[in-house]
N, CA, C and O atoms as CSV, one atom per row, in Angstrom:
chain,resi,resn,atom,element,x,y,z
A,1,UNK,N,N,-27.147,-13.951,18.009
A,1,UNK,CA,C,-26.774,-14.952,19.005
A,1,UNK,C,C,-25.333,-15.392,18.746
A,1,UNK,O,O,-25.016,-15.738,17.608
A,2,UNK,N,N,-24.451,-15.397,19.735
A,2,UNK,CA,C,-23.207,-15.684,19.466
A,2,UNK,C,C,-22.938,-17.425,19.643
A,2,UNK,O,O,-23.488,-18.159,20.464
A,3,UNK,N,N,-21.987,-17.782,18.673
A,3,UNK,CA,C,-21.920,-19.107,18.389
A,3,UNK,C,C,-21.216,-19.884,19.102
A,3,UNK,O,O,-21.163,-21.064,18.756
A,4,UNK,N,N,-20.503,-19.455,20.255
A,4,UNK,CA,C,-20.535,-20.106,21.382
A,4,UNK,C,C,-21.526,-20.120,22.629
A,4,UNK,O,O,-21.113,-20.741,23.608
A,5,UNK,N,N,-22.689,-19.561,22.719
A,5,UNK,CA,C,-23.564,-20.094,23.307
A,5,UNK,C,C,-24.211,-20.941,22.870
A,5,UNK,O,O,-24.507,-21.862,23.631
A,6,UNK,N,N,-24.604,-20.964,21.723
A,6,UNK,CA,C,-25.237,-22.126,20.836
A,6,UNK,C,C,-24.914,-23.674,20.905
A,6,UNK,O,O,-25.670,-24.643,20.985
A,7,UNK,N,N,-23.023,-23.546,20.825
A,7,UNK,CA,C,-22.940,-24.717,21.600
A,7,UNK,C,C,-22.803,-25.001,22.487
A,7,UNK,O,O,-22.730,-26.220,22.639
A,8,UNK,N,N,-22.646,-23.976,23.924
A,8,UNK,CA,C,-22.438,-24.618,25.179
A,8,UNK,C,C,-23.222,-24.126,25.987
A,8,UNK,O,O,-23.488,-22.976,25.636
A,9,UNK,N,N,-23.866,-24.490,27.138
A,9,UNK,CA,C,-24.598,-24.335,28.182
A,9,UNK,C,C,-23.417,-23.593,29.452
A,9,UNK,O,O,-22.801,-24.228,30.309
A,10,UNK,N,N,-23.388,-22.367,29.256
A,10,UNK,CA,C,-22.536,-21.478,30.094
A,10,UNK,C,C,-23.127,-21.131,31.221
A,10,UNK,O,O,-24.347,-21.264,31.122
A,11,UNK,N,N,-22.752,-20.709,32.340
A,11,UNK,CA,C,-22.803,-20.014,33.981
A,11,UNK,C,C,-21.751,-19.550,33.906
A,11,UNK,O,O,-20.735,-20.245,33.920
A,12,UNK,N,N,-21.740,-17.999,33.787
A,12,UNK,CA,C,-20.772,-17.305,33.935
A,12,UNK,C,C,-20.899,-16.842,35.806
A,12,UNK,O,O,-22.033,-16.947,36.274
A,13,UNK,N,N,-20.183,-16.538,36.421
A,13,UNK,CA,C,-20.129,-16.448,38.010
A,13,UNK,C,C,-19.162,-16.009,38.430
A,13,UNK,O,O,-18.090,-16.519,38.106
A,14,UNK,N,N,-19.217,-14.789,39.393
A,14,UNK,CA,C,-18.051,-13.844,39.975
A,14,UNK,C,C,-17.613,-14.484,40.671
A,14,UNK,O,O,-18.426,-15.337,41.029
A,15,UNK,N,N,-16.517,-14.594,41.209
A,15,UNK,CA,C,-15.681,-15.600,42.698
A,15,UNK,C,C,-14.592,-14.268,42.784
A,15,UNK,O,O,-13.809,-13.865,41.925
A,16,UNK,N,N,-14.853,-13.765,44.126
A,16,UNK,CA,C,-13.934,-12.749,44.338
A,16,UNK,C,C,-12.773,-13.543,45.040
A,16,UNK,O,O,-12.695,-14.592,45.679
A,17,UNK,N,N,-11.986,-12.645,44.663
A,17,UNK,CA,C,-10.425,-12.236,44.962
A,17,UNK,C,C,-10.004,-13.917,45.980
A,17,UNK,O,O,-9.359,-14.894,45.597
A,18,UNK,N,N,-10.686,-13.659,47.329
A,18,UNK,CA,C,-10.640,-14.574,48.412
A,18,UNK,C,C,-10.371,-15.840,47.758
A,18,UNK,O,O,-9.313,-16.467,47.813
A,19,UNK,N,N,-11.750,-16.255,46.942
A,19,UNK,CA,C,-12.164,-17.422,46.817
A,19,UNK,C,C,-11.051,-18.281,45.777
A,19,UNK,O,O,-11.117,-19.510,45.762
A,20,UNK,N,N,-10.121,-17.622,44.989
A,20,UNK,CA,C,-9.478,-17.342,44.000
A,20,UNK,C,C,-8.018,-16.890,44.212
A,20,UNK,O,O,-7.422,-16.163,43.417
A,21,UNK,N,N,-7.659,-17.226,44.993
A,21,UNK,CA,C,-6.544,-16.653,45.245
A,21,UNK,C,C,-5.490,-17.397,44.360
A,21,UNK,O,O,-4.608,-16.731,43.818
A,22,UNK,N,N,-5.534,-18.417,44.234
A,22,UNK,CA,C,-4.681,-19.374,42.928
A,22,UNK,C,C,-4.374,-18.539,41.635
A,22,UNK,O,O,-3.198,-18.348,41.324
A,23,UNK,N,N,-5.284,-18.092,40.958
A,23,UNK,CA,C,-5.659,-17.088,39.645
A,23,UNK,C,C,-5.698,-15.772,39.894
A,23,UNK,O,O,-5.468,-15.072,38.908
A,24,UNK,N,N,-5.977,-15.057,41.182
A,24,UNK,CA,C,-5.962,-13.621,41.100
A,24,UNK,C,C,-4.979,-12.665,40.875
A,24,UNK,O,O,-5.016,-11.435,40.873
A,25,UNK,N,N,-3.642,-13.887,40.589
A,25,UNK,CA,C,-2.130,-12.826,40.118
A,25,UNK,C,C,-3.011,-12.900,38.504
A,25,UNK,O,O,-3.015,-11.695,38.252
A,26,UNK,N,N,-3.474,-13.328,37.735
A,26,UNK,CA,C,-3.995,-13.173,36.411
A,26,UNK,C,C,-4.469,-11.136,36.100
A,26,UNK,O,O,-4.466,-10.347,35.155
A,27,UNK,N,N,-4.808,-11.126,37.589
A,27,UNK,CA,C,-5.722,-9.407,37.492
A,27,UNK,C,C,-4.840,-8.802,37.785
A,27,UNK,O,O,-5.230,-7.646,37.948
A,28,UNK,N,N,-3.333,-8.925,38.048
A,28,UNK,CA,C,-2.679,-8.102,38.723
A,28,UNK,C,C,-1.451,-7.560,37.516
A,28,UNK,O,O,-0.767,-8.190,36.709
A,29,UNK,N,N,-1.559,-6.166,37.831
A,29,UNK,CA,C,-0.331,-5.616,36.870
A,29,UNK,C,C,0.725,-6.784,36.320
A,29,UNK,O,O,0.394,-7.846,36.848
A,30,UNK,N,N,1.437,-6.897,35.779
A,30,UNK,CA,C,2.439,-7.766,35.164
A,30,UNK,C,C,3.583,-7.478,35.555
A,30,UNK,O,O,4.171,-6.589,34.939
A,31,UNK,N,N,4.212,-8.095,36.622
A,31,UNK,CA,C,5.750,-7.716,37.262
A,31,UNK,C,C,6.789,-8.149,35.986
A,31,UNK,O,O,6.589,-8.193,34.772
A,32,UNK,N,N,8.108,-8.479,36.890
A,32,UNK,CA,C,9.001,-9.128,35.796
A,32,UNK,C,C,9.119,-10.813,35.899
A,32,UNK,O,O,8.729,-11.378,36.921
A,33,UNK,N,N,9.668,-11.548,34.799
A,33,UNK,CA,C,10.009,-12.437,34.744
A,33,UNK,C,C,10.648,-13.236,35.924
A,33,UNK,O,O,11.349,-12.574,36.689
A,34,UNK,N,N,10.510,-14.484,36.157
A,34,UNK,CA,C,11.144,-15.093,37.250
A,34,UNK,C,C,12.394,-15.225,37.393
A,34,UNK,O,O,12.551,-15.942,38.381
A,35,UNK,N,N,13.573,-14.879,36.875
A,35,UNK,CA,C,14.920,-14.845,36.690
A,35,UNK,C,C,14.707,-13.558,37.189
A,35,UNK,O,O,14.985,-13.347,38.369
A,36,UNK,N,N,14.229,-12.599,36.441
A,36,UNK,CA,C,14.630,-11.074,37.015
A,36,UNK,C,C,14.352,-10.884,38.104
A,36,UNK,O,O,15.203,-10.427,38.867
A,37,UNK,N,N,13.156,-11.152,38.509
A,37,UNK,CA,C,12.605,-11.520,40.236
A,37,UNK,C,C,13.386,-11.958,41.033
A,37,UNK,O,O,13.626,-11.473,42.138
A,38,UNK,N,N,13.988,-13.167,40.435
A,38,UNK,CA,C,14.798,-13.483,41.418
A,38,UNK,C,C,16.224,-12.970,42.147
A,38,UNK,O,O,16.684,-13.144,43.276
A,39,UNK,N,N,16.660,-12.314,41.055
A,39,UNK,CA,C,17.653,-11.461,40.511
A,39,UNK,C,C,17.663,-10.362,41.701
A,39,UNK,O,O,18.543,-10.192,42.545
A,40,UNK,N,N,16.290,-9.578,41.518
A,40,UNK,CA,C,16.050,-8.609,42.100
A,40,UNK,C,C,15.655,-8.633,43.582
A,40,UNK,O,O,15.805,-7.722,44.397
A,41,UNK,N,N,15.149,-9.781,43.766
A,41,UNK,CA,C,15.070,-10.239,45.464
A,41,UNK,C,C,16.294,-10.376,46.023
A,41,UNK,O,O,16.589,-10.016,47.162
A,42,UNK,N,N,17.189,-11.023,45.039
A,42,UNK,CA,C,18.367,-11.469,45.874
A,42,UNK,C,C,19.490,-10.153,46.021
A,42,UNK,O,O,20.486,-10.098,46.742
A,43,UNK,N,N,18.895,-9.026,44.974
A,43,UNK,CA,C,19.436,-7.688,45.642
A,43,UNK,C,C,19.003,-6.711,46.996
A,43,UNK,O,O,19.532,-5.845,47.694
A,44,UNK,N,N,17.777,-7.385,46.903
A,44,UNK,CA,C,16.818,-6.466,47.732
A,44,UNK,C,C,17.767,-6.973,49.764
A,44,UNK,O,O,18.107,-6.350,50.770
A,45,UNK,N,N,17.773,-8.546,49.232
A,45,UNK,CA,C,17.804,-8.922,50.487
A,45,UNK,C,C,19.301,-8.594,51.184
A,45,UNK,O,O,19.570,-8.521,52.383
A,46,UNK,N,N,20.124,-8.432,50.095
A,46,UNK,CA,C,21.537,-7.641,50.339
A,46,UNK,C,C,21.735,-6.509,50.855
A,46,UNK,O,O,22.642,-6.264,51.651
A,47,UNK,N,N,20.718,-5.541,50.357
A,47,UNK,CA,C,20.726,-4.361,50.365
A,47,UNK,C,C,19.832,-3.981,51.518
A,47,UNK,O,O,19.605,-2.830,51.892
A,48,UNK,N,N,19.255,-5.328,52.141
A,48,UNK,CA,C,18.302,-4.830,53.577
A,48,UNK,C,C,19.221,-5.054,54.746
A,48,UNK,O,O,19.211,-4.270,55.695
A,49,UNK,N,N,20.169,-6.302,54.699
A,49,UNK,CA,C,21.521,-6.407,55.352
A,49,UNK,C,C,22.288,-5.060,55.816
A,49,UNK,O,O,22.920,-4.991,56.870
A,50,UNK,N,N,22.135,-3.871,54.780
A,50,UNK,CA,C,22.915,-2.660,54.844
A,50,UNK,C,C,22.317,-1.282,55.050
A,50,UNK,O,O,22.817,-0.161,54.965
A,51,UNK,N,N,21.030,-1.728,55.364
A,51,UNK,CA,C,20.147,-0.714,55.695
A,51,UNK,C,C,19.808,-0.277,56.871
A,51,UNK,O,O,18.984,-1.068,57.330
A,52,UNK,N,N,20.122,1.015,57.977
A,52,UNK,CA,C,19.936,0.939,58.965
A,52,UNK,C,C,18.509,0.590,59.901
A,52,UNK,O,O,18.290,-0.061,60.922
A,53,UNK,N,N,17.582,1.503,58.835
A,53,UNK,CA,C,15.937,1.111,59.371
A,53,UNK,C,C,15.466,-0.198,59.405
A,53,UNK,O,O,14.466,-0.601,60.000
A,54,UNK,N,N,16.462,-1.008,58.546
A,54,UNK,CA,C,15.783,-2.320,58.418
A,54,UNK,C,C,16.342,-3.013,59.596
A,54,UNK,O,O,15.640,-3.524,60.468
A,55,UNK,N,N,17.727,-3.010,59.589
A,55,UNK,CA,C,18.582,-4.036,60.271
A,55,UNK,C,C,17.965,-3.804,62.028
A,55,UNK,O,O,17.920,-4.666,62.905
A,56,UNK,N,N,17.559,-2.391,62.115
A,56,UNK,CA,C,16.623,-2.047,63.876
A,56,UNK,C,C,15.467,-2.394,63.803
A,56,UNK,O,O,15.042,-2.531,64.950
A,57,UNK,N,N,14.469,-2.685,62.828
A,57,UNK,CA,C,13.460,-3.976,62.587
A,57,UNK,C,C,13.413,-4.975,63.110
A,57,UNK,O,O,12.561,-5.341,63.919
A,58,UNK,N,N,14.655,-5.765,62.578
A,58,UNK,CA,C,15.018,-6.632,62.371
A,58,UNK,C,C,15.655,-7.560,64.035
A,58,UNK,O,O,15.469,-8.651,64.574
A,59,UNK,N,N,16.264,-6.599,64.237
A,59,UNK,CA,C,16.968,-6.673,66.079
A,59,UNK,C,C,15.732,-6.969,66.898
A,59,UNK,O,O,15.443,-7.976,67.545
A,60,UNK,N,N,14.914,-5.564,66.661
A,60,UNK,CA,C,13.305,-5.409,67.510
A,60,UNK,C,C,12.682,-6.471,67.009
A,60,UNK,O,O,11.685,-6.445,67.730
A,61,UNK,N,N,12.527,-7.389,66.309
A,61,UNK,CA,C,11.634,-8.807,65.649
A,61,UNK,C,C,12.201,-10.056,66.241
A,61,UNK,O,O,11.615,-11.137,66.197
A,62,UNK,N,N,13.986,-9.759,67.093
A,62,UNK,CA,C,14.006,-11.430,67.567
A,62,UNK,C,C,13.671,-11.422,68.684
A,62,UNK,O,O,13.513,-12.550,69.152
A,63,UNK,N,N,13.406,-10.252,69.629
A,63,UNK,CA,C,13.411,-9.877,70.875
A,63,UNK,C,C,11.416,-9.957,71.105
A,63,UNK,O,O,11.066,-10.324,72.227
A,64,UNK,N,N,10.559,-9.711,70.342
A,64,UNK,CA,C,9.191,-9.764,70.106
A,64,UNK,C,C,8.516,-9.078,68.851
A,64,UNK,O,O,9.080,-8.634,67.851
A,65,UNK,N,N,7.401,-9.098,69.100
A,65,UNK,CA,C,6.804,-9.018,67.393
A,65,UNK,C,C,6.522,-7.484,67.652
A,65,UNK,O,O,6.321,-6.998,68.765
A,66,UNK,N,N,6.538,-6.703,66.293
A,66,UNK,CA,C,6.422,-5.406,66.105
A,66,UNK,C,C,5.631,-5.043,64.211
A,66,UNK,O,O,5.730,-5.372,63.029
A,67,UNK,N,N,4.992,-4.280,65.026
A,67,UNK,CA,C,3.618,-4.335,64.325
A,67,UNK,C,C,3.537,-5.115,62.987
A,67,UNK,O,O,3.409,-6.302,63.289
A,68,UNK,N,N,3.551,-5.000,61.955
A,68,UNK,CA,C,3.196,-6.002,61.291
A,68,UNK,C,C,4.397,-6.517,59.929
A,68,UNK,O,O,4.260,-6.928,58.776
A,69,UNK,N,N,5.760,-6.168,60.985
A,69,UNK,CA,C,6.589,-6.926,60.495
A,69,UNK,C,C,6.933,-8.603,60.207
A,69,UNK,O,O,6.144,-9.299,60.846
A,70,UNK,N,N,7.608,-9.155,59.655
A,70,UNK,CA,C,7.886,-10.595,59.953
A,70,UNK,C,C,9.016,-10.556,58.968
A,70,UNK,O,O,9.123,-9.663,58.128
A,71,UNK,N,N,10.110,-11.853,59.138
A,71,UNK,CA,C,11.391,-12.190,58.643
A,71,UNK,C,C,11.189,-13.302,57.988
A,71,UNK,O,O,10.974,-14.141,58.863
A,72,UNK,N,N,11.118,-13.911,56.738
A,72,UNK,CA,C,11.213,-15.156,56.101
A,72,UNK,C,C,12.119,-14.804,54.923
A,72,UNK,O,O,12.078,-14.007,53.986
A,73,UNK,N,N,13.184,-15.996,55.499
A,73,UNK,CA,C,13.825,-16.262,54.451
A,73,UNK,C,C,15.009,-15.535,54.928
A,73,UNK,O,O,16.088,-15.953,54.509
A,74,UNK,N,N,15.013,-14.724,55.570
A,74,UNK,CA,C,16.153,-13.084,55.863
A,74,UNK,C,C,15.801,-12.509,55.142
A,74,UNK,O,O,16.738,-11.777,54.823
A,75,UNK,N,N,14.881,-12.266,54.504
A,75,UNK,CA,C,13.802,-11.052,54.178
A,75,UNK,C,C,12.699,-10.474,54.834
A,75,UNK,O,O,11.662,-11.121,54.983
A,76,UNK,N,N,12.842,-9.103,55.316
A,76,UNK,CA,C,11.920,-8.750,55.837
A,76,UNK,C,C,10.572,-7.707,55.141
A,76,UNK,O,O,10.730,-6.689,54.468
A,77,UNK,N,N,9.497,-8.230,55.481
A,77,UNK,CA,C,8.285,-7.969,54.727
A,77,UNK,C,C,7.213,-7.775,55.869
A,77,UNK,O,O,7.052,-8.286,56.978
A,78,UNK,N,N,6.530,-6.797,55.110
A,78,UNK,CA,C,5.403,-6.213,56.081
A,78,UNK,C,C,4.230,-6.249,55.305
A,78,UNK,O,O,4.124,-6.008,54.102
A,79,UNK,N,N,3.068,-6.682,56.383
A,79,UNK,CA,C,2.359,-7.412,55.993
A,79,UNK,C,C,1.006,-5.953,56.083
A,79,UNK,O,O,0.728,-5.352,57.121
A,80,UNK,N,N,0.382,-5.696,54.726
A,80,UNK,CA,C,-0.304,-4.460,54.410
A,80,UNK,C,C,-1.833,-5.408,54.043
A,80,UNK,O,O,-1.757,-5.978,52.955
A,81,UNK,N,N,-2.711,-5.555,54.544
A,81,UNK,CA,C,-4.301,-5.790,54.015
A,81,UNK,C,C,-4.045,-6.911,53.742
A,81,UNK,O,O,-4.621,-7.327,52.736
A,82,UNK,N,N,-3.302,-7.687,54.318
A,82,UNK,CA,C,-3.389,-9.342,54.032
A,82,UNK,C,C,-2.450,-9.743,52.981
A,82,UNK,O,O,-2.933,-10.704,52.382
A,83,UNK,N,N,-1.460,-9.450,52.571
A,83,UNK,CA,C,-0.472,-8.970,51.979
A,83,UNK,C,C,1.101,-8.502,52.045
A,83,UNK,O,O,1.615,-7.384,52.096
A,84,UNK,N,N,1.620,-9.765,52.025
A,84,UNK,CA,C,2.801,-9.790,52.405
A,84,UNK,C,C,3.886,-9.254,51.409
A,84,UNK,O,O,4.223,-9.708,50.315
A,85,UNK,N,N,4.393,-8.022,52.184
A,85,UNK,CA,C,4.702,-7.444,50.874
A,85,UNK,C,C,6.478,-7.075,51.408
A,85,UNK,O,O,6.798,-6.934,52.589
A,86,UNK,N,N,7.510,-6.969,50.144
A,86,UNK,CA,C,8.894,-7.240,50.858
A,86,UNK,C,C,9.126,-5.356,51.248
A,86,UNK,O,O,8.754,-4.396,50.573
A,87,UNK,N,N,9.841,-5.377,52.519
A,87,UNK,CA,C,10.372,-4.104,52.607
A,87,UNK,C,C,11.200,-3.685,51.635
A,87,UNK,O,O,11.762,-4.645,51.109
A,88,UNK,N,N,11.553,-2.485,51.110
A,88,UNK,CA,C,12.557,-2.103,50.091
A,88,UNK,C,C,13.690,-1.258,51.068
A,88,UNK,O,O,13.314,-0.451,51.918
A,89,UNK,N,N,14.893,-1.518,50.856
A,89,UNK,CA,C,15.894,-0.199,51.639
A,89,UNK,C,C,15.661,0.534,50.753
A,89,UNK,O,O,14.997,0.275,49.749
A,90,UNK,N,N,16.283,1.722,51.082
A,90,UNK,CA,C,16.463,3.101,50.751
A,90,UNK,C,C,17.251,2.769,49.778
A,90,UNK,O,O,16.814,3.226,48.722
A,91,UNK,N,N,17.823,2.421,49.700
A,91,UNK,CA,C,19.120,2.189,48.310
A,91,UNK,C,C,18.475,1.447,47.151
A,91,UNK,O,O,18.755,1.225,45.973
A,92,UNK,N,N,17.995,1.307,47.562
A,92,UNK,CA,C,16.767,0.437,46.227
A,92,UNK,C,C,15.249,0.593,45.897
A,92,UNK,O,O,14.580,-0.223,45.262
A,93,UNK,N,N,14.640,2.236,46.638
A,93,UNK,CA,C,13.600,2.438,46.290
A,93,UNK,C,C,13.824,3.099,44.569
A,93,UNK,O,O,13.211,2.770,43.553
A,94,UNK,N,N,14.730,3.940,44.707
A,94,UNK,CA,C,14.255,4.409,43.283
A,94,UNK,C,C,14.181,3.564,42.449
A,94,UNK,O,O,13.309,3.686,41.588
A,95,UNK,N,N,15.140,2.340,42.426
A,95,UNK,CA,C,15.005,1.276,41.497
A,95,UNK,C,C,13.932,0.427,40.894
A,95,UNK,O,O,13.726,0.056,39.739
A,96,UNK,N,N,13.050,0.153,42.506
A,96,UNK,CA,C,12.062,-0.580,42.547
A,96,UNK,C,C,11.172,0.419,41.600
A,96,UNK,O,O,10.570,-0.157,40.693
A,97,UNK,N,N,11.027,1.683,41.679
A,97,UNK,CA,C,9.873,2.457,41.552
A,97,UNK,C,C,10.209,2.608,40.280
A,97,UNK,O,O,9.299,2.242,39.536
A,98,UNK,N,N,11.254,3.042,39.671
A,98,UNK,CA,C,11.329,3.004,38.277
A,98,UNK,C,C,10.877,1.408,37.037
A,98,UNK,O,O,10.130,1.343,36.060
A,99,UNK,N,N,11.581,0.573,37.585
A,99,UNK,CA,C,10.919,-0.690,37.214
A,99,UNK,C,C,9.723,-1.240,36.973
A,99,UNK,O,O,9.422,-2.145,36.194
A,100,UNK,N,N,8.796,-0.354,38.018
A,100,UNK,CA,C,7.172,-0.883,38.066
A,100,UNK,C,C,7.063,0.166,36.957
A,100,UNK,O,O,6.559,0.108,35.836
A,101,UNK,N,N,7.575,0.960,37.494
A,101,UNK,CA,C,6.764,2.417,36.006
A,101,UNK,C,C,7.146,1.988,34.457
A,101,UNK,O,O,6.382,2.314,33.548
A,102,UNK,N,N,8.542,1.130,34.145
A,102,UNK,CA,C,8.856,0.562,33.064
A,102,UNK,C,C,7.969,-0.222,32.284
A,102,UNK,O,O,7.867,-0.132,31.061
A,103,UNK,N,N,7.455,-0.841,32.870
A,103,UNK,CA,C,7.014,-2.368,32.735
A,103,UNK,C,C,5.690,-1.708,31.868
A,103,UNK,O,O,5.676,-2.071,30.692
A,104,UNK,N,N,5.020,-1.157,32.111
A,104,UNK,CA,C,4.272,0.021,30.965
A,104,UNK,C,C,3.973,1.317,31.338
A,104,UNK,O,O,2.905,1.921,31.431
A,105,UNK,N,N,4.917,1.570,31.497
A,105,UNK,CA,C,4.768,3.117,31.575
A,105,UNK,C,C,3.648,3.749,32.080
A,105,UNK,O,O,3.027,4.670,31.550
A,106,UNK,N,N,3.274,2.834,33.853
A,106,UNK,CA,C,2.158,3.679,34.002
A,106,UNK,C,C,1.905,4.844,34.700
A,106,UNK,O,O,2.975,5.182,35.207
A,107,UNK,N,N,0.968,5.688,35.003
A,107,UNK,CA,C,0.685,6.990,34.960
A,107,UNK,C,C,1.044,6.629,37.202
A,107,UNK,O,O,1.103,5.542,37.777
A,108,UNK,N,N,1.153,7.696,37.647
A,108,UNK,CA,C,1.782,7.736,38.993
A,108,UNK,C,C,1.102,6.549,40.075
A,108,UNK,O,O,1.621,5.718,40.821
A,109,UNK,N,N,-0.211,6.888,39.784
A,109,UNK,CA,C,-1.060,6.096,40.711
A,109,UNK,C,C,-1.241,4.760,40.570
A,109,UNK,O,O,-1.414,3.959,41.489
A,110,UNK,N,N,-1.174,4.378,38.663
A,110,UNK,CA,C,-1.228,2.788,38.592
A,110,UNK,C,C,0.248,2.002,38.620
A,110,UNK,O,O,0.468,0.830,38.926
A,111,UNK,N,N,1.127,2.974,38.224
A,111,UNK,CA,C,2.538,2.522,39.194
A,111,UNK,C,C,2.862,2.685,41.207
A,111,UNK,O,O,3.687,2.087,41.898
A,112,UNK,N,N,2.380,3.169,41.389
A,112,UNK,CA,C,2.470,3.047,43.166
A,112,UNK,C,C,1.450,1.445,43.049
A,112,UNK,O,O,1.847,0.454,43.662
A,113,UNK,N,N,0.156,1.388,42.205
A,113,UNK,CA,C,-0.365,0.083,42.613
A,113,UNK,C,C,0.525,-0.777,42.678
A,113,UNK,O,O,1.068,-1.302,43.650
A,114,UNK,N,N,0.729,-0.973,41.003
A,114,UNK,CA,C,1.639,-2.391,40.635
A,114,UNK,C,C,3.244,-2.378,41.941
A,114,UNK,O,O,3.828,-3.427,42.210
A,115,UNK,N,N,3.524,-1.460,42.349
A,115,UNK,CA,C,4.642,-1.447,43.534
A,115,UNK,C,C,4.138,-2.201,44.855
A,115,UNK,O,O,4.813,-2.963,45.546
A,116,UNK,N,N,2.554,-1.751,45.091
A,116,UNK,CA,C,2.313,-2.225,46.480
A,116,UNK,C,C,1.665,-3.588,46.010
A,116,UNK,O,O,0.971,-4.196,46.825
A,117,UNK,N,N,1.817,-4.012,44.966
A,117,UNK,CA,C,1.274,-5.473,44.709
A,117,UNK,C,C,2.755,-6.589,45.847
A,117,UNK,O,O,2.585,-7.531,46.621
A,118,UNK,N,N,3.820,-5.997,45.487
A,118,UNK,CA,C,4.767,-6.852,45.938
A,118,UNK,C,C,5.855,-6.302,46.905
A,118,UNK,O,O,6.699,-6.926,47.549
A,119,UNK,N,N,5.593,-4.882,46.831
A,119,UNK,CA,C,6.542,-4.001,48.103
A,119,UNK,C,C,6.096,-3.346,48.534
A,119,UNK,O,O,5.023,-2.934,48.092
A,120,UNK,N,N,6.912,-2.626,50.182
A,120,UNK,CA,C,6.453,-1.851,50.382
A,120,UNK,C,C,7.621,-0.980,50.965
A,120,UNK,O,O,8.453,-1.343,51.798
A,121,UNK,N,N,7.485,0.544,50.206
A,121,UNK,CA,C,8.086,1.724,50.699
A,121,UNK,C,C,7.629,2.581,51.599
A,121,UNK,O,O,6.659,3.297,51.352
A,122,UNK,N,N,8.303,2.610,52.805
A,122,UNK,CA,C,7.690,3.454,53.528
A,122,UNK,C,C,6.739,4.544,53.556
A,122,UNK,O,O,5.618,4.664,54.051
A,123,UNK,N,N,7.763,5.577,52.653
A,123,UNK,CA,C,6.693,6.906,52.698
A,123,UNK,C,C,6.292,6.857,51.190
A,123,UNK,O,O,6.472,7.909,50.576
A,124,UNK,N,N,5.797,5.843,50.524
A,124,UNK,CA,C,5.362,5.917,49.128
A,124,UNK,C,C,3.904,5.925,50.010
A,124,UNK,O,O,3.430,5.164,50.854
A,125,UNK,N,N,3.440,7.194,49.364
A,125,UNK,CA,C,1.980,7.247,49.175
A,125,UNK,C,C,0.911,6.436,48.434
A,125,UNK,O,O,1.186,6.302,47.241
A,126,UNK,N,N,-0.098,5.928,48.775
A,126,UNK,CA,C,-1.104,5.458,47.371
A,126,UNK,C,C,-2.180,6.778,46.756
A,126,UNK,O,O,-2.927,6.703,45.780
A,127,UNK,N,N,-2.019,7.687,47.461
A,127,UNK,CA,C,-2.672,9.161,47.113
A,127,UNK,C,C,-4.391,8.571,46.796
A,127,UNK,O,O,-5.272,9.373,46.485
């Protein structure tokens, strides 16, 4: 018998994802630090300024809504399974993609996850 049941009267209980949304970054790969984040947003959003696919998004979004784009902040992010996730330009995918794979070196598929936790690249596959 383990000696923390002994002293406490436990209910252990699943609360998915939904219910939990406060704590469910706890389950999620480990991005970077909030300086670097910020760091790195405030490149992203430079570098979407200079991007042609984005900036014709962007035109097509003041004129009416297109599919499941949206602009906050002057960042534009597309919104994947409830999931607002930032567009990346082209000039900054390899970056993004190398970074998630840094962070521990993960194997192809659990780096495309930890990527679509917070971006999204066009033709990045989740395979």
């Amino acid at each position: 018998m383990d000696i923390v049941s002994t002293r406490f009267n436990l209910n252990v209980e699943h609360r998915s994802a939904v219910k939990m949304q406060h704590v469910d970054c706890l389950s999620r790969f480990p991005q970077s630090c909030l300086v670097v984040k910020d760091e790195i947003t405030a490149r992203l959003k430079k570098a979407q300024q200079t991007d042609d696919h984005i900036i014709a998004i962007i035109e097509v979004l003041k004129q009416q809504p297109y599919k499941s784009f949206n602009v906050k902040g002057g960042l534009l992010f597309k919104e994947v399974e409830g999931n607002e996730l930032l567009v990346v330009p082209k000039l900054m995918e390899r970056e993004i993609i190398q970074r998630s794979h840094e962070i521990g070196h993960f194997s192809t598929r659990k780096t495309m996850h930890a990527i679509h936790q917070q971006y999204w690249i066009p033709h990045l596959e989740t395979g």
